[in-house]
Phi, psi and omega in degrees: 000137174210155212219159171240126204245093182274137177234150124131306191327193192119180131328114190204139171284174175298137202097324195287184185225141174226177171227133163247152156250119204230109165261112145267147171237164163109226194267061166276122149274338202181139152249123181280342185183155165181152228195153172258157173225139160251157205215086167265130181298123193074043169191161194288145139336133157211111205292127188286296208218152126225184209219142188227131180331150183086286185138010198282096192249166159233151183228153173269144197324352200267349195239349180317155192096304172242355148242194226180112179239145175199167199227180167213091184331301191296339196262338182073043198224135188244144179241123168255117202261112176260141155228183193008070145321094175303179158283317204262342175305326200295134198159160170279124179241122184280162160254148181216143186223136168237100202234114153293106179326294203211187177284132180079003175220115178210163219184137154301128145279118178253152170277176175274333163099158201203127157277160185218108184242120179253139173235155189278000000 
């Protein structure tokens, strides 16, 4: 079992800043990557940032500049730090995990999902 734990949404104005946080737990041998995804209502998941085992991260163009992904390995915990927030940021942000059970047995992990609302 391994479960993904999301903090850090809310409300906010435009400009503003938010930090989300993702812990995973349980029976991890390895993480291979982890990362945010958003959900704007009436429109596809689309990946914000991830951090890939080596340290290597990506982020989409849209957001480049103002946010900021970073993980703390001993903790299995990934942070995404938003600044000068939009409107258009606003949408539901998944946490995503790519975790090894065991050596060779790894499976995508989805949060439960955390709003994130920019008001104009």
């Amino acid at each position: 079992q391994v479960q993904l734990v999301e903090s850090g949404g809310g409300l906010v104005q435009a400009g503003g800043s938010l930090r989300l946080s993702c812990a995973a737990s349980g029976n991890i041998f390895s993480i291979n990557a982890m990362g945010w995804y958003r959900q704007a209502p009436g429109k596809q998941r689309e990946l914000v940032a991830k951090v890939i085992r080596g340290g290597n991260t990506n982020l989409a163009d849209s957001v480049k500049g103002r946010f900021t992904i970073s993980s703390d390995n001993a903790k299995n915990t990934v942070y995404l730090q938003m600044n000068s927030l939009k409107p258009e940021d606003t949408a539901v942000y998944y946490c995503n995990a790519a975790i090894n059970v065991r050596a060779g047995f790894g499976d995508d992990y989805w949060g439960q999902g955390t709003q994130v609302t920019v008001s104009s």
